[in-house]
N, CA, C and O of each residue as an XYZ file, in Angstrom:
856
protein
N       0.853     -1.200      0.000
C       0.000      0.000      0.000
C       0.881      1.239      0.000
O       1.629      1.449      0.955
N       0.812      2.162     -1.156
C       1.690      3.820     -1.052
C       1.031      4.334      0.064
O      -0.158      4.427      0.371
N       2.363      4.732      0.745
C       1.725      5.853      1.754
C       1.379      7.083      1.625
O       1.326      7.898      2.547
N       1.060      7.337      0.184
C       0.769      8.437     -0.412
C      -0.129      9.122     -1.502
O       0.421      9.738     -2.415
N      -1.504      9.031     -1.431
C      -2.563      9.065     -2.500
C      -1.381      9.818     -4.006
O      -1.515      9.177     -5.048
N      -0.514     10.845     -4.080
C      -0.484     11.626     -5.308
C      -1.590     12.257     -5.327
O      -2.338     12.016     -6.275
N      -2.009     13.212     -4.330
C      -3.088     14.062     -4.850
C      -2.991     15.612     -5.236
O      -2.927     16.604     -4.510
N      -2.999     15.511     -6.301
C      -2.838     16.924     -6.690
C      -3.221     18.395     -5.866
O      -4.281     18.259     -5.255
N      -2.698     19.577     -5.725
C      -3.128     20.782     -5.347
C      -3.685     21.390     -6.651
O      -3.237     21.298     -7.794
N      -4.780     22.038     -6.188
C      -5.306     23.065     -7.014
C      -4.980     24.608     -6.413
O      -5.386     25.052     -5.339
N      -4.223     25.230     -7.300
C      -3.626     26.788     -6.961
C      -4.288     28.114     -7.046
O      -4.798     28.497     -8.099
N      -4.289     28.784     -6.016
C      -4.745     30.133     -5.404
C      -5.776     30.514     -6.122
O      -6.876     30.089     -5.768
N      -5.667     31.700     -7.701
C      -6.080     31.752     -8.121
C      -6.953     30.960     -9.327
O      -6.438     29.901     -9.684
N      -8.105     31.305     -9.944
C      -9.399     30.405    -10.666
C      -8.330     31.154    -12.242
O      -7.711     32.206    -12.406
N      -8.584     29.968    -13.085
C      -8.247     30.206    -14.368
C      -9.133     31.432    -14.954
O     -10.340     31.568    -14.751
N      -8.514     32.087    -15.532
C      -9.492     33.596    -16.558
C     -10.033     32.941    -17.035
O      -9.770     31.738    -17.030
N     -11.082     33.495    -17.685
C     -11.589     32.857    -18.972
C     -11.743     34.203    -19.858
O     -11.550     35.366    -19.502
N     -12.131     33.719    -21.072
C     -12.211     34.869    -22.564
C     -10.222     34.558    -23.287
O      -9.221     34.244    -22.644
N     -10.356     34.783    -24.538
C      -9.550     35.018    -24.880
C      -8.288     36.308    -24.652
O      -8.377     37.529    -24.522
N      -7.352     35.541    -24.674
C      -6.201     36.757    -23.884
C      -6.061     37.272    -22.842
O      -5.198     38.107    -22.568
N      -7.197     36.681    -21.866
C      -6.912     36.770    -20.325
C      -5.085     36.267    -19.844
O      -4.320     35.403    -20.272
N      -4.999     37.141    -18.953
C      -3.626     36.620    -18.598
C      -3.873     36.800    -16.909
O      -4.332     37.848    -16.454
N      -3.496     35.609    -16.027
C      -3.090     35.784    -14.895
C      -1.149     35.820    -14.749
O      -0.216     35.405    -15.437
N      -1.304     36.587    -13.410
C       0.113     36.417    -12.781
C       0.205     36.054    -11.560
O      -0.474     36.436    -10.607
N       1.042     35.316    -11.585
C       1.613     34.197    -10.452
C       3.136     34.648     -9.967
O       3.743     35.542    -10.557
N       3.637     34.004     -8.938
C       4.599     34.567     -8.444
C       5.163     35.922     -8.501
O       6.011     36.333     -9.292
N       4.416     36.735     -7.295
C       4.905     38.026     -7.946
C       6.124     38.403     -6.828
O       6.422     39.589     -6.968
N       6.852     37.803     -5.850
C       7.920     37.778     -4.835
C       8.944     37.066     -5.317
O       8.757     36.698     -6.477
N      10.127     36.689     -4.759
C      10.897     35.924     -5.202
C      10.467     34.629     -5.948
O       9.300     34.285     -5.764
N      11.214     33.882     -6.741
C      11.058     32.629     -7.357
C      10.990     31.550     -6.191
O      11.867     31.612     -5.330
N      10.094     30.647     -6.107
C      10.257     29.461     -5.223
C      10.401     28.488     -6.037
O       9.449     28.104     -6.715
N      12.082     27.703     -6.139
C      11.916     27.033     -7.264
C      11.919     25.564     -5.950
O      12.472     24.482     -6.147
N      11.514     25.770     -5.275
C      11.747     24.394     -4.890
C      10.465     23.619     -4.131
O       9.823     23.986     -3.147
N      10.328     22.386     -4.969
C       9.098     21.803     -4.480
C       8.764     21.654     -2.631
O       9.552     21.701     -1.686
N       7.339     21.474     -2.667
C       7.320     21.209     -1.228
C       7.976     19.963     -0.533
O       8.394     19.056     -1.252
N       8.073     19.887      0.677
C       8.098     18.649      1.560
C       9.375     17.936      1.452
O       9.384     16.725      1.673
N      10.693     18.688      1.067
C      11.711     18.279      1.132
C      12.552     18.252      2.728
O      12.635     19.283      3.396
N      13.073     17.080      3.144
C      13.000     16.846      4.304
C      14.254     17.731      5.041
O      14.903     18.495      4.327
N      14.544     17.621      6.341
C      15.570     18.409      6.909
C      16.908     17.188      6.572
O      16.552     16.310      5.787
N      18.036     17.100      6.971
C      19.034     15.862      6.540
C      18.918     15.226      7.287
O      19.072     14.040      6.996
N      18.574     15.573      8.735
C      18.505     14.342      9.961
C      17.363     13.411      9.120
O      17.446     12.237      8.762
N      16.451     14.226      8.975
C      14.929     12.798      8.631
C      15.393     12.769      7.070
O      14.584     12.154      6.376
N      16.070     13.088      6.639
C      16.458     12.037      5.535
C      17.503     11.020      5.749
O      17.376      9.968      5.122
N      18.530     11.165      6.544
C      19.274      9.835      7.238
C      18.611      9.304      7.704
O      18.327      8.548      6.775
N      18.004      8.991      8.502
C      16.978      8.152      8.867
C      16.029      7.728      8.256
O      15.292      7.138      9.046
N      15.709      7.714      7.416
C      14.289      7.598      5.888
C      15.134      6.651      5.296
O      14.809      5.481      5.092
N      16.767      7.404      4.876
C      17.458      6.431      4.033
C      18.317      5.298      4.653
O      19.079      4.632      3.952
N      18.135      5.040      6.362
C      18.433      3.953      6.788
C      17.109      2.925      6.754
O      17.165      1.802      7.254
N      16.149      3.350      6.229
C      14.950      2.594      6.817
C      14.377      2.178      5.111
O      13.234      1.773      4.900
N      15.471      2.386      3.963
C      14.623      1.848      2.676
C      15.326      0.271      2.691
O      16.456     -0.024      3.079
N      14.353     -0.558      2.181
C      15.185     -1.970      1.508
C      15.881     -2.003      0.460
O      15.448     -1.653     -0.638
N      17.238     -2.499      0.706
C      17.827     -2.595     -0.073
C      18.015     -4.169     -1.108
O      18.281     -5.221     -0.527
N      17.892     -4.145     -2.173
C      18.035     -4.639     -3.215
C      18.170     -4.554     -4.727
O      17.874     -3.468     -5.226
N      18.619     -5.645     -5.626
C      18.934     -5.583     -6.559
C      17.796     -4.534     -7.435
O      16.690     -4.390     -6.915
N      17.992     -4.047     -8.326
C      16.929     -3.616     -9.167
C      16.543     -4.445    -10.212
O      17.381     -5.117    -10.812
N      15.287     -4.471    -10.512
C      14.410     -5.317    -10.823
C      14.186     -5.453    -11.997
O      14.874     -4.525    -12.423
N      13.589     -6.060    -13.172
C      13.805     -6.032    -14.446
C      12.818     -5.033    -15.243
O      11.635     -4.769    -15.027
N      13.665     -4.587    -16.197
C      13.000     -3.120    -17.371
C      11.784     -4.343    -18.110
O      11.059     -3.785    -18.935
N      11.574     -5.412    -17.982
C      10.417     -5.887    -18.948
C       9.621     -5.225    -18.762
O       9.507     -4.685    -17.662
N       8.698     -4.994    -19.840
C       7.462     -4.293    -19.563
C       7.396     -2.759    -19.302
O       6.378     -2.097    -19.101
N       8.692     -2.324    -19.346
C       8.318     -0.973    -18.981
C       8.199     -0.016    -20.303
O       8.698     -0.236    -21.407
N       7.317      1.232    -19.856
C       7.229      2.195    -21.071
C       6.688      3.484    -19.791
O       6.139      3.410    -18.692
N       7.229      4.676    -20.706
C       7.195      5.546    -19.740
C       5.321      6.213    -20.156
O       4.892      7.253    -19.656
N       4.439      5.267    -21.198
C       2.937      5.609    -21.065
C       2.222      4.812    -19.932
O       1.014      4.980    -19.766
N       3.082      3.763    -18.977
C       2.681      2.923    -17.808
C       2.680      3.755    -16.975
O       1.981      3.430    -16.016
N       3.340      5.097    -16.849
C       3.110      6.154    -15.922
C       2.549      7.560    -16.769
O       3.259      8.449    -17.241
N       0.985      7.460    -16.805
C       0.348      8.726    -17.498
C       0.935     10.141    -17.012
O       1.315     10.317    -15.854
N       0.965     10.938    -17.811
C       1.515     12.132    -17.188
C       1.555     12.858    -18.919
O       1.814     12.356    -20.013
N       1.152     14.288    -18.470
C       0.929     15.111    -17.058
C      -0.840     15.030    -17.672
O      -1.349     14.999    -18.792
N      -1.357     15.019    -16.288
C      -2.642     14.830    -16.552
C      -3.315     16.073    -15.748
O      -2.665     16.362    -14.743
N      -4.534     16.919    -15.973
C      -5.237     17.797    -15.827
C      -5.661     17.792    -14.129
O      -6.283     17.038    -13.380
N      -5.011     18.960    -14.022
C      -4.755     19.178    -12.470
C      -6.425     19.701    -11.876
O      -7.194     19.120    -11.111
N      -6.591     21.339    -12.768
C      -7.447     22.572    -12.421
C      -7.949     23.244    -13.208
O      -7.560     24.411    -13.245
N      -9.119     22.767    -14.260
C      -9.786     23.622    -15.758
C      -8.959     23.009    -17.078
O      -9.209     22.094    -17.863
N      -7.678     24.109    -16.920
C      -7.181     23.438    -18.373
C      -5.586     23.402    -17.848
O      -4.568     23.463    -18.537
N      -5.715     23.288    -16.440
C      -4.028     23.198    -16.037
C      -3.887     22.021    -16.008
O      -4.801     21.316    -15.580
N      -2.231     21.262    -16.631
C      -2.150     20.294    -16.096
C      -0.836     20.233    -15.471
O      -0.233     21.299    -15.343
N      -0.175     18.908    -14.969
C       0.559     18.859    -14.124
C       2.054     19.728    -14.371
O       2.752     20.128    -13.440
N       2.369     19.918    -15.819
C       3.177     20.770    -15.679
C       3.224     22.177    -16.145
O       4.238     22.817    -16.424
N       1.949     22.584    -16.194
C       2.079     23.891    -16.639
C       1.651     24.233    -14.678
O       1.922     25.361    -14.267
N       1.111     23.354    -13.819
C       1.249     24.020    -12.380
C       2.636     24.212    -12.004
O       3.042     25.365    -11.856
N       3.583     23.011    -11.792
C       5.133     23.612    -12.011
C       5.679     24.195    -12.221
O       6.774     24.226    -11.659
N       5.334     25.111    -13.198
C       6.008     25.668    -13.773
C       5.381     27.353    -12.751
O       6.173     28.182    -12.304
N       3.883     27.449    -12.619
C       3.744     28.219    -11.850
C       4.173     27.869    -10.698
O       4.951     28.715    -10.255
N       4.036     27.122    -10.113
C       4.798     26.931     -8.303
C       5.794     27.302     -8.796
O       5.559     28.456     -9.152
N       7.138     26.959     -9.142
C       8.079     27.216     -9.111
C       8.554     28.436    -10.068
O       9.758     28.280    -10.272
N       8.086     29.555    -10.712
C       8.823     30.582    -11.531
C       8.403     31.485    -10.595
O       7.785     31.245     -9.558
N       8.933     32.984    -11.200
C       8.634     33.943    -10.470
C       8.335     34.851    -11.909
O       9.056     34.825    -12.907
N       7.098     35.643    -11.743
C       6.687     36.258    -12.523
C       5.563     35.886    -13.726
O       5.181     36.519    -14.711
N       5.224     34.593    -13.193
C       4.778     33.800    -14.331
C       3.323     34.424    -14.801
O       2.479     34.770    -13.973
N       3.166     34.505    -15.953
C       2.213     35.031    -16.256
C       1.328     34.162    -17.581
O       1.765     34.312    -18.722
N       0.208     33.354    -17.381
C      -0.362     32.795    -17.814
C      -1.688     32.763    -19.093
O      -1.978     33.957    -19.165
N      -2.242     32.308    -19.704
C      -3.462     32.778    -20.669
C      -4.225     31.634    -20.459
O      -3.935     30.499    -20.080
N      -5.403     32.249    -20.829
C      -6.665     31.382    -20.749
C      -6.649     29.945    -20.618
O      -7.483     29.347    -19.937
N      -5.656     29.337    -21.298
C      -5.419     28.341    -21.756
C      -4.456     27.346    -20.939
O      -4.084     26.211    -21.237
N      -4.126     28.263    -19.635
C      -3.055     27.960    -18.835
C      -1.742     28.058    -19.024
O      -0.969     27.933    -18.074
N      -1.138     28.393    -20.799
C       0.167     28.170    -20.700
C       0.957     29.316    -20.306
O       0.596     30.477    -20.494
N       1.965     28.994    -19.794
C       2.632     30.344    -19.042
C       3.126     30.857    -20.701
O       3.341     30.440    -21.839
N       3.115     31.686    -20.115
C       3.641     33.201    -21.811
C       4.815     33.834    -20.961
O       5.873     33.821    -21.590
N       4.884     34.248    -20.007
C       6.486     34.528    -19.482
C       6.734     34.143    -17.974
O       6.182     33.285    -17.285
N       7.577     34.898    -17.721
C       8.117     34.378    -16.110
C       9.831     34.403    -16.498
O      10.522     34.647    -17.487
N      10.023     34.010    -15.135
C      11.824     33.118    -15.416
C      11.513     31.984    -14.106
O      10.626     31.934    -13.254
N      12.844     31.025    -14.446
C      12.611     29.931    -13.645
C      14.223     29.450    -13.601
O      14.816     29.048    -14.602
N      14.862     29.566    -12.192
C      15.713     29.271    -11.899
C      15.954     27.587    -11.775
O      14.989     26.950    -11.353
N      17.141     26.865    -12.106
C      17.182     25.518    -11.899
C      18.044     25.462    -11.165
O      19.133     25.975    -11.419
N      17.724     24.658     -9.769
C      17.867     24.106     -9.182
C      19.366     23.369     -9.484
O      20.416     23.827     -9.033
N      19.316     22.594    -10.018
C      20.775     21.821    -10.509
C      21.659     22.203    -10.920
O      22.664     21.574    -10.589
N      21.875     23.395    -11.844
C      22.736     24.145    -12.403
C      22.787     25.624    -11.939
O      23.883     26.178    -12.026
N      21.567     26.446    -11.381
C      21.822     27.068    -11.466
C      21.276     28.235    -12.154
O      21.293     29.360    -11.654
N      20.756     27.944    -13.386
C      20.984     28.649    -14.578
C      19.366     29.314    -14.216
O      18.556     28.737    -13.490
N      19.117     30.686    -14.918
C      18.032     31.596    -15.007
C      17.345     31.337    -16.616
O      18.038     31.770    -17.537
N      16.580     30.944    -16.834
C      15.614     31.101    -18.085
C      13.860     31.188    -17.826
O      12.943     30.840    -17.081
N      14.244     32.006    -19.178
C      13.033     32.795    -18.947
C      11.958     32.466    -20.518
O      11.142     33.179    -21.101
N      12.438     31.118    -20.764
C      11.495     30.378    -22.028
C      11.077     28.894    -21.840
O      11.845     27.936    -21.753
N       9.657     28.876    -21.789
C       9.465     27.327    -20.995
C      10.161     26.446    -21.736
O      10.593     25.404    -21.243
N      10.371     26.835    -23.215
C      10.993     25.806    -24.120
C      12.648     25.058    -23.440
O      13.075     23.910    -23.559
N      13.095     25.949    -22.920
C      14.654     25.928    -22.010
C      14.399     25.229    -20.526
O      15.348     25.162    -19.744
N      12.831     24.606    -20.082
C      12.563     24.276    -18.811
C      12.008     22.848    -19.432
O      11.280     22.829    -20.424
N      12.526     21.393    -18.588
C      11.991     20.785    -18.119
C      11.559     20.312    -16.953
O      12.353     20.352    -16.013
N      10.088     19.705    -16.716
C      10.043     19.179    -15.043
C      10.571     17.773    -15.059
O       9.913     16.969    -15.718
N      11.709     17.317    -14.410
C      12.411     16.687    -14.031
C      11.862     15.618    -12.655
O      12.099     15.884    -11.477
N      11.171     14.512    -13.082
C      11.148     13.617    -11.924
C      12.261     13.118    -11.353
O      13.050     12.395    -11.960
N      12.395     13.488    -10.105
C      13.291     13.239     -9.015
C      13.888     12.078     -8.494
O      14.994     12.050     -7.956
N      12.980     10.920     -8.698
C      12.989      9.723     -9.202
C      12.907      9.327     -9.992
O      11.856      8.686    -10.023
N      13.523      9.256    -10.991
C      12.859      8.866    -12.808
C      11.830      7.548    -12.749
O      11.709      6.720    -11.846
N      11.365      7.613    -13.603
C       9.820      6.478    -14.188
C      10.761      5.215    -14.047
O      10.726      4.374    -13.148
N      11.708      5.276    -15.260
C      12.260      3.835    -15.147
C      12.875      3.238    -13.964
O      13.002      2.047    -13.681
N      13.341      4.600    -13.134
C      14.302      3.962    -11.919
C      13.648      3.331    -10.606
O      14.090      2.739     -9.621
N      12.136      3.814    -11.140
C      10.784      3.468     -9.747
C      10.122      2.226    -10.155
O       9.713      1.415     -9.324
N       9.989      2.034    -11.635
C       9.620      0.821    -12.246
C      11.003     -0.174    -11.722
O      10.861     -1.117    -10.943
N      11.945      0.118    -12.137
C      12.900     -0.845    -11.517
C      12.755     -1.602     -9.935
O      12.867     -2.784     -9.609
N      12.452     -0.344     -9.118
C      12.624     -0.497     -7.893
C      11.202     -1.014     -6.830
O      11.154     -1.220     -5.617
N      10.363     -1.081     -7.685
C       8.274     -1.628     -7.149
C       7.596     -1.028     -7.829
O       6.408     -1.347     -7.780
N       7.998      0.141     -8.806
C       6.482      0.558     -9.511
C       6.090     -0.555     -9.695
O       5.279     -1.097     -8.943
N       6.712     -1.241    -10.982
C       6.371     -2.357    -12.012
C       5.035     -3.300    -11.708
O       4.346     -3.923    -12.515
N       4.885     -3.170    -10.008
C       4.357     -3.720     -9.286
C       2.979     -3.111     -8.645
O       2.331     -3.703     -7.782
N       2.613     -1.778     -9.223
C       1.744     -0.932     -9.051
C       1.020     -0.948     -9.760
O       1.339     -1.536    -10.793
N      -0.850     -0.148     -9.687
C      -1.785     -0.296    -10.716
C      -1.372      0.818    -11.670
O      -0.485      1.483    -11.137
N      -1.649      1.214    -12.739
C      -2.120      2.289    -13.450
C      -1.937      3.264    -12.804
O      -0.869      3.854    -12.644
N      -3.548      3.663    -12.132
C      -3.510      4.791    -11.048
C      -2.582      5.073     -9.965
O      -2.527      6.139     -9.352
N      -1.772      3.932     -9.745
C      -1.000      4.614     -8.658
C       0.510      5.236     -9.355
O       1.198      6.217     -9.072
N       0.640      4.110    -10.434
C       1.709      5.036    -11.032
C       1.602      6.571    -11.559
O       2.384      7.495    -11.335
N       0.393      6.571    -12.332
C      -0.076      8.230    -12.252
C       0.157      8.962    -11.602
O       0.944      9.875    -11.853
N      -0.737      8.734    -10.054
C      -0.250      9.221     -8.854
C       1.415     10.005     -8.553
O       1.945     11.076     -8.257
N       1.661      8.795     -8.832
C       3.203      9.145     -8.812
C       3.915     10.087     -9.847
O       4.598     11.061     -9.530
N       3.708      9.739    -10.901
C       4.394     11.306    -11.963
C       3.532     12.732    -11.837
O       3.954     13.841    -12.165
N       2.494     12.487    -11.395
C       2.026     13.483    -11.341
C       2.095     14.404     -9.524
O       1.391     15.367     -9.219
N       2.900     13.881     -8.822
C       2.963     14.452     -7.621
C       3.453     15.583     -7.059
O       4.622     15.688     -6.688
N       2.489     16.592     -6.956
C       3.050     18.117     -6.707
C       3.282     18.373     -4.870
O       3.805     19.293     -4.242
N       2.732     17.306     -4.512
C       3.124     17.248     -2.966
C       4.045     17.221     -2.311
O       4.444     17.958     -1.410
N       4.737     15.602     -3.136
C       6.043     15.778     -2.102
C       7.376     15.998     -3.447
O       6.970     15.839     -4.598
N       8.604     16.283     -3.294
C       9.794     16.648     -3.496
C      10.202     15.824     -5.011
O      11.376     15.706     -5.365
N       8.879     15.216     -5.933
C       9.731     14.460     -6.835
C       9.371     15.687     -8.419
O       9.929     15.481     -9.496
N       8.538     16.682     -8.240
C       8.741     17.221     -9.830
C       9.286     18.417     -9.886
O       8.426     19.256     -9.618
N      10.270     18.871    -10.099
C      11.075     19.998    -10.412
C      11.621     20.684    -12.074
O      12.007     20.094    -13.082
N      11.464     21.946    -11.824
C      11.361     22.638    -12.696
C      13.039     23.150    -13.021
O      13.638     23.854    -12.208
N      13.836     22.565    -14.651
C      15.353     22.711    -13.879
C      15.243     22.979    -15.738
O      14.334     23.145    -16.552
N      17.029     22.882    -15.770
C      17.594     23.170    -17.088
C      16.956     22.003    -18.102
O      16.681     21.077    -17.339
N      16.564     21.582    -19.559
C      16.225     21.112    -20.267
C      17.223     20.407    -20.691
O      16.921     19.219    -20.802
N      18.235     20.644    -20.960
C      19.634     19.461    -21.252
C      20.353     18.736    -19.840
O      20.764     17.576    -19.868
N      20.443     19.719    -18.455
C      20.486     18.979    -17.835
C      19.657     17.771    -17.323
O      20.193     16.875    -16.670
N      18.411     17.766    -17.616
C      17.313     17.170    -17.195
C      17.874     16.053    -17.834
O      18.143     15.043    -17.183
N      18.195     16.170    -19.733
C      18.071     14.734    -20.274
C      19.923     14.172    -20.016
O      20.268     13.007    -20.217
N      20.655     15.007    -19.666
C      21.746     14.371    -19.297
C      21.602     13.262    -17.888
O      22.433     12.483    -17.420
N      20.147     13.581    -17.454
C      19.953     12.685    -16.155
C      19.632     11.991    -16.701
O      20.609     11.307    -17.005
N      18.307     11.403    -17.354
C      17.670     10.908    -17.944
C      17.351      9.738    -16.638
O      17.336     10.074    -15.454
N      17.125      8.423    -17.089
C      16.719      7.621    -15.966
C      17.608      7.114    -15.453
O      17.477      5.891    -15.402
N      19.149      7.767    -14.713
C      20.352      7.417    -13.964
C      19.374      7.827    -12.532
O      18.390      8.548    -12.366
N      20.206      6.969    -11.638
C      20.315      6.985    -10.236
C      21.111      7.517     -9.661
O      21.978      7.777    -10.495
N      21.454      7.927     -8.588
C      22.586      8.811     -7.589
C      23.404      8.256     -7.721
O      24.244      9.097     -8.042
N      24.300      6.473     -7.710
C      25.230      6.445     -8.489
C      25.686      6.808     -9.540
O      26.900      6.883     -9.733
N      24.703      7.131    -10.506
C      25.336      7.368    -11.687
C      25.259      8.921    -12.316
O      26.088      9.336    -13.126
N      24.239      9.637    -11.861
C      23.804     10.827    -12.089
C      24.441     11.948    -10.538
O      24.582     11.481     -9.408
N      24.685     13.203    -10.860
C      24.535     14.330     -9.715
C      24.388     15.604    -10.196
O      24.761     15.879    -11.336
N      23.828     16.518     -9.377
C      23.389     17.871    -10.187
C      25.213     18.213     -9.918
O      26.122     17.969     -9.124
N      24.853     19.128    -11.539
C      26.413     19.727    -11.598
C      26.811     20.781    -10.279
O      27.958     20.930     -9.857
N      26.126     21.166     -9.975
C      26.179     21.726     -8.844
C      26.371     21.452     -7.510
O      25.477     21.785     -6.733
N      27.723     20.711     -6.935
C      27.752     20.047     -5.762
C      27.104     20.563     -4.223
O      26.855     19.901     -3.215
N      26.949     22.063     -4.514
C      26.337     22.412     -3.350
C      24.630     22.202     -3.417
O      23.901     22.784     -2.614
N      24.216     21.501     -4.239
C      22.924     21.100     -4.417
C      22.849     19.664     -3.962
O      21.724     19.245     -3.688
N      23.838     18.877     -3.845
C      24.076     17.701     -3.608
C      22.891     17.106     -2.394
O      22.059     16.213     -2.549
N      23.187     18.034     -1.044
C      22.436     17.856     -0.170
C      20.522     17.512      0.100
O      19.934     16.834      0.943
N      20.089     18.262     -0.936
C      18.701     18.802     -1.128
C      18.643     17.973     -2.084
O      17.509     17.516     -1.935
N      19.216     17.310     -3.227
C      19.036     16.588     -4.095
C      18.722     15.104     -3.361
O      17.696     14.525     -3.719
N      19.347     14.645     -2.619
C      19.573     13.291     -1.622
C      18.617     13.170     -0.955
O      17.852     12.223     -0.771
N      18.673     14.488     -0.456
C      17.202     14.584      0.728
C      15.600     14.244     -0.145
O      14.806     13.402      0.274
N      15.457     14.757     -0.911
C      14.463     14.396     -1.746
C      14.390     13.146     -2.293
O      13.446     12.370     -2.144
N      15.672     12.890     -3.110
C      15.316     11.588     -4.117
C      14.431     10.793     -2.564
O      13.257     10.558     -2.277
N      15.992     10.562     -1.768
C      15.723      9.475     -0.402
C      13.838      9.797     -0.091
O      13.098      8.819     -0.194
N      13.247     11.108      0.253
C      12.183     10.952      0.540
C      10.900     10.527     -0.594
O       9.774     10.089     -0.360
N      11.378     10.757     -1.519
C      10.590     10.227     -2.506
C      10.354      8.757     -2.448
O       9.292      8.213     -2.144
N      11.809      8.010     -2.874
C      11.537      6.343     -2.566
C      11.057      6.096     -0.868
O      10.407      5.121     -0.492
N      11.458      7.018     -0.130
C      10.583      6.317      1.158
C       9.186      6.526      1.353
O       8.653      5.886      2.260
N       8.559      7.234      0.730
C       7.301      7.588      0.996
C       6.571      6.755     -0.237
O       5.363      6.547     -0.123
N       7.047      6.425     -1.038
C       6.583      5.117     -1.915
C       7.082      4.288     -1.651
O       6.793      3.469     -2.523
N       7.805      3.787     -0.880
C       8.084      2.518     -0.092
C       9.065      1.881     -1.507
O       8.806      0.754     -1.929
N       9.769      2.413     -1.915
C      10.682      1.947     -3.787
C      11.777      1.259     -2.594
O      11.930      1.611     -1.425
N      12.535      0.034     -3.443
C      13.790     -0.468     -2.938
C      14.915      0.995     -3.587
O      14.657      1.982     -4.275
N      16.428      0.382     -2.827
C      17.546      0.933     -3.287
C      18.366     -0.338     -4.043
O      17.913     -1.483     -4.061
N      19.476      0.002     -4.581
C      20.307     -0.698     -4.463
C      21.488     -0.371     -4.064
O      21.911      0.761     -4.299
N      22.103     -1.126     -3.512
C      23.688     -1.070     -2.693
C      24.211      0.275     -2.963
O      24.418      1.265     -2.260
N      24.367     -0.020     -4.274
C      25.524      1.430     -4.640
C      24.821      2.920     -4.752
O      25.359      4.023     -4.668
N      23.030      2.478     -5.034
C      22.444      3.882     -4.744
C      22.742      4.490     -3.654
O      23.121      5.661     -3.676
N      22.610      3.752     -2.459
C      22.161      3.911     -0.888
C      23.411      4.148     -0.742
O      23.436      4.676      0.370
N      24.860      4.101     -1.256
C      25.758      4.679     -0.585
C      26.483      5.690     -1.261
O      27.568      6.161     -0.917
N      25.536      6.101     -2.629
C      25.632      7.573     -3.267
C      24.885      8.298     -2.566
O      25.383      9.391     -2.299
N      23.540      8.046     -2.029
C      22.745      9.053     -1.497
C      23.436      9.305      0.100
O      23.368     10.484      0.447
N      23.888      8.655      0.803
C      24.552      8.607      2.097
C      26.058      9.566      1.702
O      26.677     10.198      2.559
N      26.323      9.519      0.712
C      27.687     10.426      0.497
C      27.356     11.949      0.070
O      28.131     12.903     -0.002
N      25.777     11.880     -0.229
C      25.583     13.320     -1.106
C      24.907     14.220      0.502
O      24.810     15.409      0.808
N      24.556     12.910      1.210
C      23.924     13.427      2.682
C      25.299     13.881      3.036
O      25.388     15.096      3.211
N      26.192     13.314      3.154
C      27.292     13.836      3.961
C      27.703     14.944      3.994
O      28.542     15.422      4.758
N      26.777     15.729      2.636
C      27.846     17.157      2.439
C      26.823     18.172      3.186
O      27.098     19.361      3.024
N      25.650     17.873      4.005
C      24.812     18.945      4.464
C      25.533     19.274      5.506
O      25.176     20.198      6.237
């Protein structure tokens, strides 16, 4: 059983309606960082408490076994909300798609201010959760899961860094940015613990080394 429905938030303001309506969102600093990312103590402890094992076999997998992004609020869906949680300035049309803003990434660093230059980046990748017990989940719960604006797995970051991650694990992947290291660990770790996902060996002692640097 997930200890975690994936239930979407619906945000502050109601979509315009009429053509060329524009709302604005974030009008204070940028919050580029998802909710519910843990402090490092309760992520050492989260990441002493996952099972560890081998990862499990890619049969069967396709990244349409996890639907996404699916319709959050009118005509928002899961990542045009992202993109509002996390930019600053974002300014939207009828239709929900943001038309400007900027959006800082997280991993690198970097400031852009064209959604085309932004991907949302699961924190856990599809394949690496299918590896680890999706595979083992219904439909809906995998949904659940790509689509989760709750806890710490969809982030709004650079578009080439995103696919230089692609579906690597903390052994094999790290944001170029080592002082991100910390907040990166803390999350992945709370992500697989709150879906109850295995590790394997060499994950669990990449994520324990990226903890080390908080």
């Amino acid at each position: 059983m997930l200890t975690r429905s994936g239930k979407v938030r619906a945000f502050g303001a109601a979509l315009a309606v009429g053509a060329g309506a524009v709302i604005v969102f974030g009008g204070g600093a940028a919050n580029a960082i998802p909710p519910g990312v843990p402090d490092a103590a309760t992520a050492q402890s989260e990441l002493e408490q996952l099972t560890v094992a081998p990862d499990g076999s890619m049969d069967g997998y396709s990244r349409e076994k996890f639907p996404h992004w699916h319709t959050v609020d009118g005509a928002c869906d899961t990542r045009e909300e992202v993109l509002k949680r996390d930019g600053e300035g974002v300014e939207t049309d009828s239709s929900c798609k943001a038309t400007s803003g900027s959006w800082t990434s997280p991993y690198d660093g970097e400031t852009w201010t064209a959604t085309s230059d932004v991907d949302i980046d699961h924190m856990v990748p599809l394949a690496a959760a299918w590896r680890s017990g999706a595979s083992e989940w219904t439909t809906d719960e995998r949904e659940a899961f790509a689509n989760d604006l709750d806890a710490p797995q969809l982030w709004a970051v650079t578009d080439n860094v995103n696919q230089s991650k692609g579906d690597q694990t903390p052994d094999q992947w790290k944001p170029p940015l080592e002082s991100e290291w910390c907040r990166y660990a803390s999350s992945y770790t709370h992500v697989k613990f709150t879906y109850q996902l295995t590790v394997n060996d060499a994950e669990k002692a990449a994520l324990a080394e990226m903890l080390g640097t908080c």
